[in-house]
N, C-alpha and C positions, 0 to 999 in steps of 0.2 A: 504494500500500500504506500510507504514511502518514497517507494524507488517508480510507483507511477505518478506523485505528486511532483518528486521533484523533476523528475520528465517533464510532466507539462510544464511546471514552472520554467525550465530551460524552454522549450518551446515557447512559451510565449513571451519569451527578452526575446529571444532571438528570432519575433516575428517582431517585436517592435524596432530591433537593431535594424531590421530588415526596412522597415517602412520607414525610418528616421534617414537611412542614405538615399531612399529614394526621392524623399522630399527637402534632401541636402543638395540630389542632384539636380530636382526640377527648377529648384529655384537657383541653383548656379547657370544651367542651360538659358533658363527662359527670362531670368531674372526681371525687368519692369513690365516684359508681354504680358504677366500674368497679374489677378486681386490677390487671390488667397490661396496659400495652400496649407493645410490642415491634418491633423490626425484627428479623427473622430471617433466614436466608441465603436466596441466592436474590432476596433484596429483596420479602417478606411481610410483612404486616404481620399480626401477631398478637394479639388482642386476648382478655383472659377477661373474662367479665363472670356476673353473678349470673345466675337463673332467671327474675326479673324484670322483668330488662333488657334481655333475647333481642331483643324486637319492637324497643322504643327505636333496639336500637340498630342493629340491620337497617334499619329506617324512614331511620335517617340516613344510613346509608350508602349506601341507594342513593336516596337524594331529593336529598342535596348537590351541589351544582357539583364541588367536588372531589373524590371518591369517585367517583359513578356508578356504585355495583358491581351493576349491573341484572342480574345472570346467578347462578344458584345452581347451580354444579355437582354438587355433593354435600351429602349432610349424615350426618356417620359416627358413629356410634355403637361406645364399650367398656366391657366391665365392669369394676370392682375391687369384688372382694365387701368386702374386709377395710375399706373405707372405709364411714363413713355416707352419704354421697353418692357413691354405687356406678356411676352412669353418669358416664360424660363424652359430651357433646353438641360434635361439631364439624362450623359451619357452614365450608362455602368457598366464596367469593363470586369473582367475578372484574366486574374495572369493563374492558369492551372500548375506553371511549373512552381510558382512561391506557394499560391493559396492566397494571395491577396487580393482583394476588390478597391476598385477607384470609381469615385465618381467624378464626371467632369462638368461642371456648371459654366452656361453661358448666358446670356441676358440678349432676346429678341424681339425688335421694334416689329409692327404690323406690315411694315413695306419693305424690311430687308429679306435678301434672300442669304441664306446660308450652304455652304457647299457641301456635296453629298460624300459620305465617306463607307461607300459601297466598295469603294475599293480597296478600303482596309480590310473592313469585315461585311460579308457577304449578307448577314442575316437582317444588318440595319438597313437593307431594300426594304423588305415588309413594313419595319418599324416609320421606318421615312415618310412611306405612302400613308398608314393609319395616322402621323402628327399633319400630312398636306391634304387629309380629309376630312378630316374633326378641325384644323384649328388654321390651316390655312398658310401655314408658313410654306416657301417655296423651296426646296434643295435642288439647284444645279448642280447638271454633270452628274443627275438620276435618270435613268437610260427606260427608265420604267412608272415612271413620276403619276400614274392615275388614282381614282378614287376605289378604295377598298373593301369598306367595307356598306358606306351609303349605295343609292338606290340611283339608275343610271339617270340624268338631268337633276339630280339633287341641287338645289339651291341655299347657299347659304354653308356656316361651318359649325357645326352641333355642341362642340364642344368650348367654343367661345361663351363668356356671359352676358355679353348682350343677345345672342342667337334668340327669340321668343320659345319658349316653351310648349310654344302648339305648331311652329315652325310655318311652311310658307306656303308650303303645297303638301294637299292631301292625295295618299293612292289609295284606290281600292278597286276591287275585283265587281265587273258590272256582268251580272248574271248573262242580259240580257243581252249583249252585244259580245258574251264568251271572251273579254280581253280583259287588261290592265287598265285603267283610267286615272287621269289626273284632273284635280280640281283644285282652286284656288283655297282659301283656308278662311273660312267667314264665320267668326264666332259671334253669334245673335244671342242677346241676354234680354230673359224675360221681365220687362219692368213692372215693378209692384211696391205699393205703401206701404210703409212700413208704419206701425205704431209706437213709437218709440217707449208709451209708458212701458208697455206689456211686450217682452224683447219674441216675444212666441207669435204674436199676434198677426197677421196678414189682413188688409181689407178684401 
């Protein structure tokens, strides 16, 4: 029992030894390209970096000896309307030769486009398409760039927060003519007096 304790304990100095030169290194390489980099719980390393420096710094991380983060498990996208750069872009990488995860944080205005990094890792094509169908950001030098997972002439981007909630156009299946149909979206509310003493009451 001891000799598995202090296993891990060695294990995990020497996951943090491990994660302390990698963010000795990033910031010696990338030094002002980059805001923040970070050790976070869990033992991540967290880095933000601009819009321009997304490829850079992917390219390094997984070309370097120490990184290897050859694997892109996700790439998530969220709104903040109230800000000028309204998306946040987070990449998550995993290096399976260390066992380490990074994530990579960028800040994206409504009209920039960002470059596609399909050609690092293969599997952020899907990811690409689902954040340029829900939220509307563009990645050039995506060979594949269409809507994924919406409905073909879908208008508008769903996962934005101003999107309406009842959205813009209705489908549905019309018996009668055996096809798909589209109509506009017309929500009609029934007006009625309320009573205000009696909160139950309807005239």
């Amino acid at each position: 029992m001891l000799l598995k304790s202090t296993i891990k304990k060695d294990s995990t100095l020497l996951t943090w030894y491990l994660l302390k030169r990698v963010v000795d290194l990033f910031n010696k390489v990338f030094g002002k390209g980059i805001g923040k980099v970070r050790i976070v719980s869990g033992f991540e390393i967290e880095i933000e970096v601009s819009n321009k420096n997304v490829y850079p710094c992917l390219l390094f991380l997984s070309k370097h000896s120490l990184g290897l983060f050859k694997v892109a498990t996700d790439i998530v996208c969220y709104d903040t309307p109230s800000k000028e750069a309204r998306f946040f872009l987070v990449y998550n990488l995993l290096s399976v030769a260390y066992n380490l995860r990074v994530r990579v944080i960028t800040k994206v205005s409504e009209a920039s486009r960002v470059l596609s990094v399909t050609s690092l890792y293969w599997s952020a094509g899907w990811s690409e398409r689902e954040i340029f169908d829900f939220y509307g950001i563009f990645f050039f030098n995506n060979k594949d760039l269409r809507r994924i997972l919406t409905d073909y002439g879908f208008k508008g981007y769903p996962l934005r927060k101003d999107f309406p909630l009842t959205g813009y156009v209705d489908v549905y299946y019309d018996d009668n003519q055996k096809r798909i149909c589209y109509r506009n979206i017309s929500v009609a509310q029934e007006y009625r007096n309320f009573l205000f003493a009696t909160n139950w009451k309807v005239n």
